[in-house]
N, C-alpha and C positions, 0 to 999 in steps of 0.2 A: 652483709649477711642477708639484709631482706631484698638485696639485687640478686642476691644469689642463688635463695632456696627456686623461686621463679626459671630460673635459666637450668638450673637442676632439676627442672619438674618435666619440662618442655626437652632438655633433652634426654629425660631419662623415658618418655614417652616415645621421643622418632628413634630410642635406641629398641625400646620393646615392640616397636609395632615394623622396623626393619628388621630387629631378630623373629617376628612371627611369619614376617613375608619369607625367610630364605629357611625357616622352618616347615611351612608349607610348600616352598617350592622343592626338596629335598624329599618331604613324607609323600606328596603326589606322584614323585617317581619312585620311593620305596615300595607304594602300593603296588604301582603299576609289575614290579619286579617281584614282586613275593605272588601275585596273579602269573605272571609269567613263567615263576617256575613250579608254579603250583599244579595249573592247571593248561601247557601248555600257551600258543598263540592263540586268541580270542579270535574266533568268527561269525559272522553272521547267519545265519539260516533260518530260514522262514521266520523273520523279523525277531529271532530271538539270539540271544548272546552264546554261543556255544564255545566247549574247551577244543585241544585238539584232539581228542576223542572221539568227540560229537555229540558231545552230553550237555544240555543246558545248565547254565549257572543259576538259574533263579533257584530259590530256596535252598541252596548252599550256603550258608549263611557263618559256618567253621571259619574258616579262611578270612573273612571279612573282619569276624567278630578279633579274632588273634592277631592280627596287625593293627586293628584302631586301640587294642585294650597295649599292645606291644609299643606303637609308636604316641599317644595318650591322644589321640582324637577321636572322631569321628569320621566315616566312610560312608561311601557310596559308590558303586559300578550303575553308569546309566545305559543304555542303549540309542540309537538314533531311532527316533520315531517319527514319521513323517518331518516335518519342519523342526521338532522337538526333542528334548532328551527325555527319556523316561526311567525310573530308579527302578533296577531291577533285583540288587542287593544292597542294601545299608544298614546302618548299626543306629541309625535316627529314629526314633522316638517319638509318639504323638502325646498326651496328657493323657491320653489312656494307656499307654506304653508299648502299642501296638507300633512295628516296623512300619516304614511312609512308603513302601514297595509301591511302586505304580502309579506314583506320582509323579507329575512333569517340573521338567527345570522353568521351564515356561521366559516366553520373552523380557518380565520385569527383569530377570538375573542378571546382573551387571558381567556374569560367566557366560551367557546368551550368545551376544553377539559375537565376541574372539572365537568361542569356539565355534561357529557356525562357518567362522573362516578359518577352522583349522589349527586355531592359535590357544596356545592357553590363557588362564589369567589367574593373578595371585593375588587379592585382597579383600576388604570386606563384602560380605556381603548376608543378608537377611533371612533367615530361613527358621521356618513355624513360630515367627514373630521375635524371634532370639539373632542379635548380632553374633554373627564369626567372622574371623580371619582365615580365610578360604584358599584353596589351590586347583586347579582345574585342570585337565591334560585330556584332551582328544586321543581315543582311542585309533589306533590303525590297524587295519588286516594287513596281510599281504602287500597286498596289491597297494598299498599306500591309501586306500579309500578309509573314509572314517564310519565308525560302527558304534562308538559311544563316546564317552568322558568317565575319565576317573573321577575321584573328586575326597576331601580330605578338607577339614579343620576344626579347629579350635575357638570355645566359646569368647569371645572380648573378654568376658570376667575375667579368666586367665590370665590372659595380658595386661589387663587393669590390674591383675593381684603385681603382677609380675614387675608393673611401671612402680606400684606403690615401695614394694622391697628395694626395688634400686631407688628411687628417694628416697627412701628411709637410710641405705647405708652411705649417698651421698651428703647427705644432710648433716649427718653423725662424722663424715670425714670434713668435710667446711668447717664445723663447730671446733673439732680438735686442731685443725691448723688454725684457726683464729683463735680460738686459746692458749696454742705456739706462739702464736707474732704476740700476742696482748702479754705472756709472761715473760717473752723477753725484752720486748720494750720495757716493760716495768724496770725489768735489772738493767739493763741498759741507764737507764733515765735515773736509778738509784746507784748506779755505781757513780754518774756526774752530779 
C-alpha cells in the first residue's frame, strides 16, 4: 500500500497533465474554428488583424468571451508585430481586472520560438505570474504567411485539482482490493 499510493500519485499526475496537453491541443483548434466561422478568414492590413469583411477584430471581445467561458479557459488572438506577438483580443485579466490587450508574448515564452517557426506548442507556460497549461497555433492568411497565434489555456490549479481527484478515487480503489485479498485470506487461512 505505501508502494502504491506513490506510483498512484505520479501516475495520476502524467495522466492529468497528458489529458491537459490534448485538452489544449483540441480547444486551440476549436478556437481557431469558431474565429473562422465567425468572423470569416483572418487577414492582415495595416498591421491589424481584420475579418473577411475588412473590419478589425480588436475590441470584439463577444466571440472571444463565448468560447473561453464555452470551452472553460482562457483566450487570446495575438497578431505578428514586428519580431513579436501582440494580444489584440483576450479574455486575461490583470489584478485590476482590466483585459492585458497590447501586450507582447515576448521572447521568454516557451510559445516564442515554435511559433516564430511557424510550429505550434502545447504546454506550460507563465503568464501574469500564474502557471498554465497552454496551447498555441500560428495563425495563416491565405497565402500561407502567418499573421498571429491563437492561443488558449487553463490554470495549473485546475489540473492540480484534477490530479488530486484521480488520487483520491485511486486510492479509494487500492484500499478496496487490499481489503478483498486481506478478507479472503483471512477465510482462506480459517477455513485450514
Amino acid at each position: 500500500l505505501a508502494i502504491g499510493i506513490p506510483a498512484i500519485r505520479t501516475i495520476g499526475t502524467d495522466s492529468a497533465v497528458s489529458m491537459g496537453r490534448l485538452k489544449m491541443a483540441g480547444d486551440v483548434e476549436a478556437l481557431r474554428s469558431y474565429f473562422e466561422f465567425g468572423y470569416g478568414a483572418l487577414r492582415l492590413s495595416g498591421g491589424r488583424l481584420v475579418d473577411a469583411a475588412g473590419e478589425g477584430i480588436e475590441d470584439r471581445f463577444e466571440l472571444i468571451d463565448r468560447v473561453a467561458a464555452e470551452l472553460g479557459v482562457v483566450a487570446t488572438v495575438f497578431v505578428v508585430d514586428g519580431d513579436d506577438f501582440r494580444r489584440v483580443l483576450t479574455t486575461i485579466r490583470d489584478a485590476e481586472g482590466k483585459r492585458v490587450v497590447g501586450t507582447m508574448l515576448g521572447e521568454a515564452s516557451p510559445a516564442y520560438a515554435p511559433l516564430r517557426k511557424g510550429l505550434g506548442y502545447v504546454g506550460t507556460a507563465t503568464i501574469l505570474g500564474s502557471e498554465y497549461m497552454t496551447g498555441y497555433k500560428p495563425i495563416l492568411d491565405r497565402s500561407g504567411a502567418m499573421i498571429g497565434a491563437w492561443f488558449v489555456g487553463t490554470g495549473m490549479s485546475n489540473l492540480q485539482a484534477l490530479i488530486a481527484t484521480s488520487v483520491r478515487v485511486q486510492v479509494l480503489r487500492l484500499l478496496a482490493v487490499t481489503g478483498v485479498v486481506l478478507v479472503a485470506g483471512l477465510a482462506v487461512g480459517a477455513f485450514f
